[in-house]
C-alpha positions in Angstrom: 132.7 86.5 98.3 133.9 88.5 95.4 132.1 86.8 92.6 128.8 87.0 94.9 129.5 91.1 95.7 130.4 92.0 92.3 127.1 92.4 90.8 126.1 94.2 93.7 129.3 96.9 93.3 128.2 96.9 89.8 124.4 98.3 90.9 126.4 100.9 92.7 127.9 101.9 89.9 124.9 101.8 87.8 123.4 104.0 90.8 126.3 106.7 90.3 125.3 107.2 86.5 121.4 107.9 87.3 119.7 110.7 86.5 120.8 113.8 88.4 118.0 114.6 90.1 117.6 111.3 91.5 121.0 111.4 92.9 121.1 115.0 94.1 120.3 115.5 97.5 120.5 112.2 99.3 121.6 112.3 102.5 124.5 110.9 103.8 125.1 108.1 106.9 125.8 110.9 109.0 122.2 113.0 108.4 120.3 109.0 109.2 122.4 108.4 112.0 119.7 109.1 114.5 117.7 106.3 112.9 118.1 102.7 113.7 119.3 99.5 111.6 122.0 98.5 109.7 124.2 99.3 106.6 124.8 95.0 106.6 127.7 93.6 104.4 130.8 95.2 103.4 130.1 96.4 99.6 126.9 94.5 99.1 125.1 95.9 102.0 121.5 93.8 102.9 121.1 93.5 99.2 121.4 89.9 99.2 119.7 89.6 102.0 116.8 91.7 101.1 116.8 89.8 97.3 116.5 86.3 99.3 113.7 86.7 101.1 112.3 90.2 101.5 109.3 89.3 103.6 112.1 87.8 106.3 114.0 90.7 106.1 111.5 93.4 106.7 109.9 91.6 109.5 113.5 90.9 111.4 114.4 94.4 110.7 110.7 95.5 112.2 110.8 93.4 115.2 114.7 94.3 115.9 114.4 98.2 115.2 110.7 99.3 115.3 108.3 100.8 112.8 110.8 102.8 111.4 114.1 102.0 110.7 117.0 101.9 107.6 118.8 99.7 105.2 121.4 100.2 102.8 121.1 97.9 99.4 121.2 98.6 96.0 123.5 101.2 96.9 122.2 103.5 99.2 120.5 104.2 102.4 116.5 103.1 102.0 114.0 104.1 105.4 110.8 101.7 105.9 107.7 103.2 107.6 105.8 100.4 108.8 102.1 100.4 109.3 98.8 101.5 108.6 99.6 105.2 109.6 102.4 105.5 107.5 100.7 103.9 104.7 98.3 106.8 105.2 101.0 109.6 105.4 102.5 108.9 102.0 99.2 107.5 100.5 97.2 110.9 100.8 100.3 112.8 100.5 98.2 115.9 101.4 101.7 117.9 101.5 103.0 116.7 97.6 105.7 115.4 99.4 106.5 111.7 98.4 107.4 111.2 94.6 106.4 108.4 92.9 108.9 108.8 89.9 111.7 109.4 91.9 110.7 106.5 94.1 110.2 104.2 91.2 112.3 106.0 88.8 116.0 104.1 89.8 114.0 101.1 89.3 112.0 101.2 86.8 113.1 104.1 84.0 115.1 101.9 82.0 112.0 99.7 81.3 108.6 102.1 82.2 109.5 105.0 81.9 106.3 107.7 82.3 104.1 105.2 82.9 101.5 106.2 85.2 103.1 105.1 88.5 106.2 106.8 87.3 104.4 110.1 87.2 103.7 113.2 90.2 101.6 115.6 91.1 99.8 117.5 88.4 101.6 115.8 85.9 100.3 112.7 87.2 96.6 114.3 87.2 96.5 115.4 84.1 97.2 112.5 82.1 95.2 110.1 84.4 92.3 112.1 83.7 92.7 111.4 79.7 93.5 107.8 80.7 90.5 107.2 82.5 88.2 107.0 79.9 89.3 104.0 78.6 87.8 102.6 82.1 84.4 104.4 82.1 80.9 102.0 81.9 80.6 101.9 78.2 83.9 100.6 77.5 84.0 98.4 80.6 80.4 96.8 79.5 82.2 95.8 75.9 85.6 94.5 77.8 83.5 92.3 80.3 81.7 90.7 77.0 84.7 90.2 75.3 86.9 89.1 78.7 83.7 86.5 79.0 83.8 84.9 75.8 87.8 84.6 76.0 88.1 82.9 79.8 85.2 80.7 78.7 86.6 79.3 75.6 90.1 78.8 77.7 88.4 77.5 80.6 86.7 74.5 78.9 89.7 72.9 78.3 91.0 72.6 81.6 89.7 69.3 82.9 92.6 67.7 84.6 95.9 68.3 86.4 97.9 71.2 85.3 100.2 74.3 86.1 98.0 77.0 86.3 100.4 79.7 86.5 101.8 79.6 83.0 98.4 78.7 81.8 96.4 82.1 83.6 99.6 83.9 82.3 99.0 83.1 78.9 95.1 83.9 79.3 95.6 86.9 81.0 97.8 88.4 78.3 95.6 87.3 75.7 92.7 88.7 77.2 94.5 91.6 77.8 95.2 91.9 73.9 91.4 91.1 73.3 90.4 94.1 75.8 93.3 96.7 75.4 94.1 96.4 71.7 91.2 94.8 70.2 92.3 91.2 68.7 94.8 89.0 69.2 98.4 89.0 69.2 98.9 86.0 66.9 102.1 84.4 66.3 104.2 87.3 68.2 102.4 86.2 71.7 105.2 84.0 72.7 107.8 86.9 72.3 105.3 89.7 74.2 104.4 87.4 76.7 108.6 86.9 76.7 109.2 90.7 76.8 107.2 91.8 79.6 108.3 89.0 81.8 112.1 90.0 81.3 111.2 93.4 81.7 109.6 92.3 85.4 112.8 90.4 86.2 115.3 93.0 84.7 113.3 95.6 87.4 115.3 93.4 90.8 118.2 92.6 88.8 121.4 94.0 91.0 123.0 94.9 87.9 121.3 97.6 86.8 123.4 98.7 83.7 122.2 96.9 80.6 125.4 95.1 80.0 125.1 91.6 77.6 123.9 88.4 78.8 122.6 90.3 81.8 118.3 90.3 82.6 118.9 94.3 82.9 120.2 93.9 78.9 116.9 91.4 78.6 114.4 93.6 79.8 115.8 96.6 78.1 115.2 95.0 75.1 112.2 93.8 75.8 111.1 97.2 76.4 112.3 98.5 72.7 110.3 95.5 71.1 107.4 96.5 72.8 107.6 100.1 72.0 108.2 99.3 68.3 105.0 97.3 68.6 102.9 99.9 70.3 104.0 102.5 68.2 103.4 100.9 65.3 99.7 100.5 66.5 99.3 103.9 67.4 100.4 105.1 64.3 97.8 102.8 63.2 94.5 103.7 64.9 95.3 107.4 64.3 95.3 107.3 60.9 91.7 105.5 61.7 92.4 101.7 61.1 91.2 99.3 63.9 89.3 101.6 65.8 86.8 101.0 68.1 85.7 100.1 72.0 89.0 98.9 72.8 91.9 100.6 75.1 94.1 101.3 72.9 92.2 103.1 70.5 90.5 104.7 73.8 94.5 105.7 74.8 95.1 106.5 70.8 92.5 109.2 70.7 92.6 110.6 74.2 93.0 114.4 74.9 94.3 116.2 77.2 92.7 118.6 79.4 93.3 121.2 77.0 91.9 119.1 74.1 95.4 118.2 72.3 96.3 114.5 71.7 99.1 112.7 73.7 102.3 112.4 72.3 102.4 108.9 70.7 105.9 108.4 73.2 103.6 108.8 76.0 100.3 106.7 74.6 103.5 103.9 74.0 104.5 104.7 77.6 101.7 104.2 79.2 99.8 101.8 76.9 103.4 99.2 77.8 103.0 99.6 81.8 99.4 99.2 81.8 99.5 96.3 79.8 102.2 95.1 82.4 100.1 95.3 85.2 96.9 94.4 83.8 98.8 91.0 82.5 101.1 90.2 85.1 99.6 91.3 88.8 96.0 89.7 87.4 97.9 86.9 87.0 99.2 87.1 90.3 96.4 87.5 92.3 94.0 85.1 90.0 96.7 82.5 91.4 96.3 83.7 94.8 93.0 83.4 94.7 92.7 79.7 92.7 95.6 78.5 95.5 93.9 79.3 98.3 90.0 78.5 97.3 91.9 74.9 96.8 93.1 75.1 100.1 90.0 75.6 101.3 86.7 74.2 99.7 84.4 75.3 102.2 85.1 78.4 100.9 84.8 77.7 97.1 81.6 75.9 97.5 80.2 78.8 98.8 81.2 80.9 95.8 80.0 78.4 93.9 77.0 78.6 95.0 76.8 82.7 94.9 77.8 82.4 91.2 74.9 79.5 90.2 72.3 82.0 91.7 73.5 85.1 90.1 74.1 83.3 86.5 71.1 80.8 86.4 73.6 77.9 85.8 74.0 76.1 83.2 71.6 76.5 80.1 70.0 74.7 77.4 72.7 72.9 75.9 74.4 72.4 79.5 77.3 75.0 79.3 77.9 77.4 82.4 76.8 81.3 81.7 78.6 83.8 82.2 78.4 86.7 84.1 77.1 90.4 82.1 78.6 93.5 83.7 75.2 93.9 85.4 76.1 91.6 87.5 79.1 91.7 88.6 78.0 93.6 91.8 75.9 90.9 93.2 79.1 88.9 93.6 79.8 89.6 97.2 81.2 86.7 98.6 83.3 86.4 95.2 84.5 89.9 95.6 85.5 89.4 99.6 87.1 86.3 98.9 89.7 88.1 95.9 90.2 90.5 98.7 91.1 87.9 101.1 93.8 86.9 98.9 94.7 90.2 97.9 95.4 90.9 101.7 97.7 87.4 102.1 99.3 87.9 98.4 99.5 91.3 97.2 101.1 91.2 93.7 103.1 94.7 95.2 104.2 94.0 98.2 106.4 96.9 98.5 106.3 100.6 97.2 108.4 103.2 97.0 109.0 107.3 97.2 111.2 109.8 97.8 110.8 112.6 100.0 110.9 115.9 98.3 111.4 117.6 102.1 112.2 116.8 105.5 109.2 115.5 107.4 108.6 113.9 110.7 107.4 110.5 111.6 107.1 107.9 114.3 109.4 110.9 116.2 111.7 110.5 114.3 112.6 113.5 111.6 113.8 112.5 108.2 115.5 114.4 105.6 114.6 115.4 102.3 116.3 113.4 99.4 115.7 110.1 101.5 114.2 106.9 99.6 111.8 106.0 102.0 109.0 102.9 101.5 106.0 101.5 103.0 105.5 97.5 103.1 101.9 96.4 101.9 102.7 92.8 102.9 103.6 93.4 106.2 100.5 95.8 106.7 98.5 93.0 105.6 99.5 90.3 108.6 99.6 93.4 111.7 97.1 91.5 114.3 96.2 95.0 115.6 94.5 95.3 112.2 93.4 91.2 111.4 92.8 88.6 113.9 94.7 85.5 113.0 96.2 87.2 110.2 97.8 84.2 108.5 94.2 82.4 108.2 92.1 82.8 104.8 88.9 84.7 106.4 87.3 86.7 103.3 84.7 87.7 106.3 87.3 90.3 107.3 85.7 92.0 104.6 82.1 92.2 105.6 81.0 95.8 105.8 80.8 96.2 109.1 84.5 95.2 109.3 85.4 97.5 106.9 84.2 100.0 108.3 85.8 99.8 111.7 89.4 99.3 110.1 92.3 101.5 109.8 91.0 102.9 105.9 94.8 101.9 105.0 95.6 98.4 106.7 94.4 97.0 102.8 96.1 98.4 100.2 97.0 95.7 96.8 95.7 98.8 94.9 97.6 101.7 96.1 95.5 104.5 97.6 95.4 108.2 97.1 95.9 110.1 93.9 98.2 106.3 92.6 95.2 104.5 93.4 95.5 101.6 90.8 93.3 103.0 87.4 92.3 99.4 86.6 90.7 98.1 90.1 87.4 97.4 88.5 89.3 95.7 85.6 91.1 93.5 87.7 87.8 93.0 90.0 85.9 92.2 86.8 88.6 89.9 85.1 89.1 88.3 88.1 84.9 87.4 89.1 84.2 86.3 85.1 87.0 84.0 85.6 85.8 82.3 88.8 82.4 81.9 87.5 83.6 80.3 84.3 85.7 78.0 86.5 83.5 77.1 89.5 80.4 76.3 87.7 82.9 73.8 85.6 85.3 72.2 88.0 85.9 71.5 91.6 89.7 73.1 92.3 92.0 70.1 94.4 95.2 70.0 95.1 97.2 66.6 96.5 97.3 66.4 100.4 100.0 68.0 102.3 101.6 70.1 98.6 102.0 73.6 99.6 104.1 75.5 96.9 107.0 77.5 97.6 106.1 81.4 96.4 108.4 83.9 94.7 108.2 86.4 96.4 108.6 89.8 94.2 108.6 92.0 92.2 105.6 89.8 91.6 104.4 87.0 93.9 104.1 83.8 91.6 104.2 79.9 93.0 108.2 78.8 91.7 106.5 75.2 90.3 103.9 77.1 88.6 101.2 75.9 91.4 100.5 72.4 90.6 96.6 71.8 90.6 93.6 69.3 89.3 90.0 70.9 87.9 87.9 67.9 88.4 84.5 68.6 86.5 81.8 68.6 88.4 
């Protein structure tokens, strides 16, 4: 027991040595005793627990204590609203009452620090504002060009049985290099790809002091690779090399509201989180998506068929077209079917805050200081909200369904002021990608193989979802 506890005492520690005003204030086990669960294990807590399978864990502790209800792991005392309602609570936020950075901040700091997530409040607003422009319908138009020569030229090669994990992974970060920087990242693609996905680890590791041989130590320095490659680059489009439609230089020459630049520290900041999500929760759901339209092909015949009519099919010379950014809104069935995996495999199936003041839920009352969370995942399979939730149905997301359902039951993206900046991206990346692949390839996948699923900080299939594209 010792050997398995001891990283867990050592998180503890690590917890101890954070930033003050992430430890001030927390209340104690006698200001949550009126709510109900469990502190679990001498020393470790439900850490372990929680780590082995998180979606087990929040459903055992929902069903055996209610919607809302309290753990201790990684160190401290966590409360879980559960549901649609409290989705909506910390979502809208209408009080400035549930920070992000604070939520995020014992997690993530060491490895994202200010990234956009990681921000509140005004500070938040003001530099999403200057972000946003890199996402407007100029530069989105030149990204979907780009993003549709890139998958195409990938996608060609696939005919056969393969993992598609690692290969989407590598795409997506490629593309994402295409998109957000404006070329290629050549020979050091290996070790970005390698940094960001020990950064992702290093962001659940118990031990959260970066101490050697640990994956805290490993995505630490990850992280200060990345920033001496992303400031290097800014350094570079500001003094006006490489610039043009990309992100970067969109990020590199942003202003604030006031009309001064960023910092470079923050354009680093930000340009190394987005880059993180745009590469590896794309990559995420692309898999969700690919998984499930091979576990159905009903399902992926009929997207098939959407994509022929809006594209033309093949031309002239017998390759597939692609889809222009005019198009992708005629993609409805596409677009409901990425939802639909969205909803059974959201790439964050967690998120986090901490209340700034006491406030009042589910009757119960709950002090300021506490770490509180909502669970997407959870939300996402409540049968008050989806009929047979564990069946892939993208008709949940007709319009008339929409409309009728709790506005926060479906949430992969976040909602409120954190609603995710790069939606459309993802939507867009996601639709080019399944037209380049459908009008190629039928998806299958042996009889009976269902692959066992990671599940966090980012859902990924643990064999690297095993899977034949069988031209058509």
């Amino acid at each position: 027991m010792a050997s398995i506890a001891e990283p867990v005492i050592q998180a503890n520690q690590a917890r101890e040595a954070a930033p003050a005003h992430w430890r001030t204030g927390h209340p104690s086990t006698e200001d949550l005793a009126h709510i109900p669960g469990e502190r679990g294990l001498p020393l470790v807590g439900n850490t372990l627990r929680l780590l082995a399978d998180p979606h087990a864990f929040a459903r055992r502790m929902t069903r055996t204590y209610g919607r809302v209800y309290k753990n201790w792991a990684f160190g401290g005392w966590h409360v879980a609203l559960v549901g649609a309602d409290a989705n909506e609570l910390i979502l809208m936020d209408r009080d400035k009452n549930f920070s992000s950075e604070q939520g995020w901040g014992p997690t993530l700091d060491k490895l994202f620090p200010r990234g956009l997530m990681l921000m509140d409040f005004d500070h938040h607003r003001v530099d999403r504002r200057a972000l946003s422009i890199a996402f407007k319908p100029e530069p989105m138009r030149h990204y979907a060009a780009a993003l549709d020569r890139g998958i195409a030229a990938e996608v060609a090669g696939w005919a056969g049985p393969m993992k598609f994990y690692p290969a989407i992974k590598q795409l997506t970060l490629d593309l994402a290099a295409e998109s957000f920087l404006g070329g290629g990242l050549g020979p050091d693609s290996p070790r970005i790809n390698q940094a960001f996905v020990d950064m992702v680890q290093a962001s659940v590791a118990p031990i959260r002091k970066p101490l050697p041989f640990t994956q805290m130590k490993r995505g630490v320095d990850g992280r200060a690779y990345l920033v001496d490659v992303f400031t290097r680059e800014t350094l570079r489009r500001r003094a006006g090399e490489g610039l043009g439609q990309d992100m970067f230089s969109q990020f590199a020459t942003a202003t604030r509201e006031d009309g001064a630049l960023l910092a470079v520290d923050q354009v680093v900041d930000h340009m190394n989180f987005l880059m993180m999500a745009a590469h590896d929760t794309i990559t995420s759901s692309a898999t969700s998506l690919v998984w499930l339209l091979a576990q159905n092909p009903g399902w992926q015949e009929r997207l098939r068929q959407e994509i022929v009519a809006v594209t033309g099919g093949h031309d002239a010379q017998g390759k597939p077209r692609g889809l222009t950014y005019d198009d992708l809104g005629k993609l409805d069935l596409t677009e409901m079917a990425f939802k639909e995996a969205l909803r059974l495999i959201p790439p964050v199936p967690s998120l986090p805050r901490r209340a700034l003041r006491s406030f009042e839920f589910g009757g119960y009352r709950i002090p300021g200081g506490t770490e509180v969370g909502f669970n997407v995942y959870l939300t996402h399979r409540m049968e008050e909200h989806w009929d047979d939730p564990e069946t892939f149905d993208p008709m949940r997301f007709t319009p008339d369904k929409v409309k009728t359902r709790h506005k926060y039951a479906w949430l992969p993206f976040g909602g409120g002021a954190h609603m995710c900046l790069g939606l459309h991206f993802a939507y867009m990346q996601v639709k080019i990608l399944m037209a380049q692949i459908l009008q190629r390839y039928t998806i299958e996948i042996a009889d009976g193989y269902v692959p066992a699923w990671q599940p966090w900080p980012i859902p990924k299939p643990k064999d690297g979802l095993q899977v034949t594209f069988k031209p058509l």
